[in-house]
N, C-alpha and C positions, 0 to 999 in steps of 0.2 A: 134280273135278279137283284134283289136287295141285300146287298152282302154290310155284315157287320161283323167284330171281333171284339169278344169278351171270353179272353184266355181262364181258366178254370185250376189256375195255381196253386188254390186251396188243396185241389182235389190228389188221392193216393195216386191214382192214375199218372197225374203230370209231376210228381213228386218223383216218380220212378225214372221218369226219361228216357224210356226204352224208345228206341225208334225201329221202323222198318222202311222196307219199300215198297209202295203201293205197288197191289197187282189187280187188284178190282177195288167195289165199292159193293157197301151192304148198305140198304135201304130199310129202318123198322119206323115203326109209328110206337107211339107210348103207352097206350093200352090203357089211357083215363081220360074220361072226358073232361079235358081243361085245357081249350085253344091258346093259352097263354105262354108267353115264353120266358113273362118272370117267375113262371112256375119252377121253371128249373136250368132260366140263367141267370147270376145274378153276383153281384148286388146289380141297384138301379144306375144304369148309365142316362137317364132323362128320358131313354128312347122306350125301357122296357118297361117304367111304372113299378112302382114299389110292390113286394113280396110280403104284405104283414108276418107271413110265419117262418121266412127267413129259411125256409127249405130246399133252397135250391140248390145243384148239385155245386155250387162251389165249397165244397167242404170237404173235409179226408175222406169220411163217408158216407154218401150220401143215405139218409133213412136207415143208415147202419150196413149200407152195401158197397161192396167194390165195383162200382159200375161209373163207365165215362165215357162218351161220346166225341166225334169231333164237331160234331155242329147240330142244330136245332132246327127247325121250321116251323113256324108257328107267327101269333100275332103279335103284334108290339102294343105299346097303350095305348094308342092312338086307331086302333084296332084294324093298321094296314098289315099288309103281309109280310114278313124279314125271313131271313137266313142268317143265324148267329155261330160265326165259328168259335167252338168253346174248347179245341187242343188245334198246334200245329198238326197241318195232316199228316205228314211223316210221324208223328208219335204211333207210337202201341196204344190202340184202345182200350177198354174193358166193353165191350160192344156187344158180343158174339156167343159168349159160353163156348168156344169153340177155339181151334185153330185161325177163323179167318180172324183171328186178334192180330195176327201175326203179317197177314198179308191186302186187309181191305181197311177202307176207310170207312166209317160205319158214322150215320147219321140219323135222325129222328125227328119226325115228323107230326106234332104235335094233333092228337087228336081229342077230336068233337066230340058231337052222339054220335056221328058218321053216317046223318041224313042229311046234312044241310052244303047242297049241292055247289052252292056259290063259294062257301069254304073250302071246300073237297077241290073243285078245279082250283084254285087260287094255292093251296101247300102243292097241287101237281103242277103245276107250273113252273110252280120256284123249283120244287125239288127236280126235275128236268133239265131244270139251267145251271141247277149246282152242278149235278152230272158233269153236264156237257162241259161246264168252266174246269173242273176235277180231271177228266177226262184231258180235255188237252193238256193241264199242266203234267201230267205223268202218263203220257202217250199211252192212254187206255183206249176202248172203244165201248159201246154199249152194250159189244159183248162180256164184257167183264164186270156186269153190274147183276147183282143177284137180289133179294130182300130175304129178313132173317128166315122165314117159313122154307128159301128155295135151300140156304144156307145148311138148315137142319136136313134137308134132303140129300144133301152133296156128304152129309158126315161132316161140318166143318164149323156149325154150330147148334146151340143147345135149341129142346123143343118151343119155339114158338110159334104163334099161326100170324104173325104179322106183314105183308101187308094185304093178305089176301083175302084177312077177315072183312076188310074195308075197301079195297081199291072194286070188286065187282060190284058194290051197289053203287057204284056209280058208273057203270061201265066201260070199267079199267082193268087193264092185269098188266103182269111186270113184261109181257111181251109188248103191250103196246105203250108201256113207258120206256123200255129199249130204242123203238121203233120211234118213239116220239124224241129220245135223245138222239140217236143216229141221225135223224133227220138235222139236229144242230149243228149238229158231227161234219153235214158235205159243203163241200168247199162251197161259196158261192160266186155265181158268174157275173162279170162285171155287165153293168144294164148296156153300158156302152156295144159291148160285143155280144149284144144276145141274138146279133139276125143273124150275120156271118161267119160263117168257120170253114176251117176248113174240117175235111172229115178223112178220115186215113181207111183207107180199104189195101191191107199189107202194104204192095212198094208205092201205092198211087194216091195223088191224095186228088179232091174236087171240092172246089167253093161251093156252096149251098147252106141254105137254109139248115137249119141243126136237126130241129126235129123232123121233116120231113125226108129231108136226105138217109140220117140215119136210121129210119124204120126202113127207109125199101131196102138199103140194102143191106141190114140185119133179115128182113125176111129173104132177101135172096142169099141167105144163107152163111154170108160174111161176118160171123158171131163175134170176131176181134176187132169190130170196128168201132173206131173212139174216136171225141174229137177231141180237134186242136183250138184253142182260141185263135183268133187272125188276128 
């Protein structure tokens, strides 16, 4: 993850100072094709390239709207791929049109034409890792990550079709972006201990091999058996 912080001060949103406590996280995309992220962070910090029209969300309102984000994904001038957080994530959004203002961290994922496949993996990436980083700092899981289309489904935010209008052409949905966080989510085994374990079958345990040990005797029926690093 290419994490950066250009706080959004200007903005009514951060002017309020409401905070909450994260309980998920809401995933939208922007619904204009303009990969850029001095589109709507900004001023220029060197990294994001100047904005000629000066429209980006650091303002009371932006385009005349109450709307505010905690963070961004999109390209930098340099036209690699960042992650800009523009509110502390404890803050209250304007995110949602909804209730999840109150309880998710709501982020946006700057879109293309939403054909160009090499961009498309590259914001799903980041935004994966933001997750996953999001996720541990406020003991989430990947179950707690929705986008605003699933949002509008739950009652919790307003009507939009985002990410779903884009993440299937390229054959993506917010189940295997879950799926793709979670996986950052499991703890990883040290390479050291990767031949030997022990394995616990109730009161008994036996050294062996991880994987092999542990499937015969999950097939022989021992469904609680877990291992132990040695």
């Amino acid at each position: 993850m290419n994490l950066h912080k250009l706080i959004l001060t200007n903005n009514a949103c951060y002017k309020a100072g409401k905070t909450i406590i994260p309980k998920g996280i809401m995933v939208h995309s922007t619904g204009a094709n303009n990969p850029w992220l001095k589109r709507y962070v900004g001023p220029d910090d060197s990294l994001l390239g100047k904005n000629p029209y000066n429209n980006y969300w650091n303002q009371d309102k932006p385009d005349g709207r109450q709307v505010c984000v905690h963070g961004f994904i999109g390209k930098l001038a340099d036209g690699t791929i960042a992650t800009y957080q523009t509110l502390p994530w404890n803050y209250r959004g304007w995110h949602s049109g909804g209730s999840a203002n109150d309880t998710h961290i709501g982020f946006e994922i700057c879109e293309d034409g939403l054909t160009d496949a090499s961009y498309f993996n590259a914001v799903y990436k980041e935004a994966v890792e933001l997750c996953a980083y999001l996720c541990k700092q406020y003991g989430l899981t990947e179950k707690n990550i929705i986008c605003h289309s699933e949002g509008y489904k739950l009652g919790i935010a307003s009507n939009h079709g985002d990410v779903m209008h884009w993440f299937p052409k390229h054959g993506k949905s917010m189940d295997t972006f879950r799926a793709d966080v979670g996986k950052l989510l499991m703890p990883s085994i040290p390479t050291e201990s990767k031949k030997l374990y022990r394995v616990q079958v109730g009161a008994y345990t036996v050294k062996a091999n991880a994987d092999a040990m542990l499937a015969k005797v999950k097939a022989a029926g021992f469904k609680d058996a877990y291992i132990k690093i040695e």
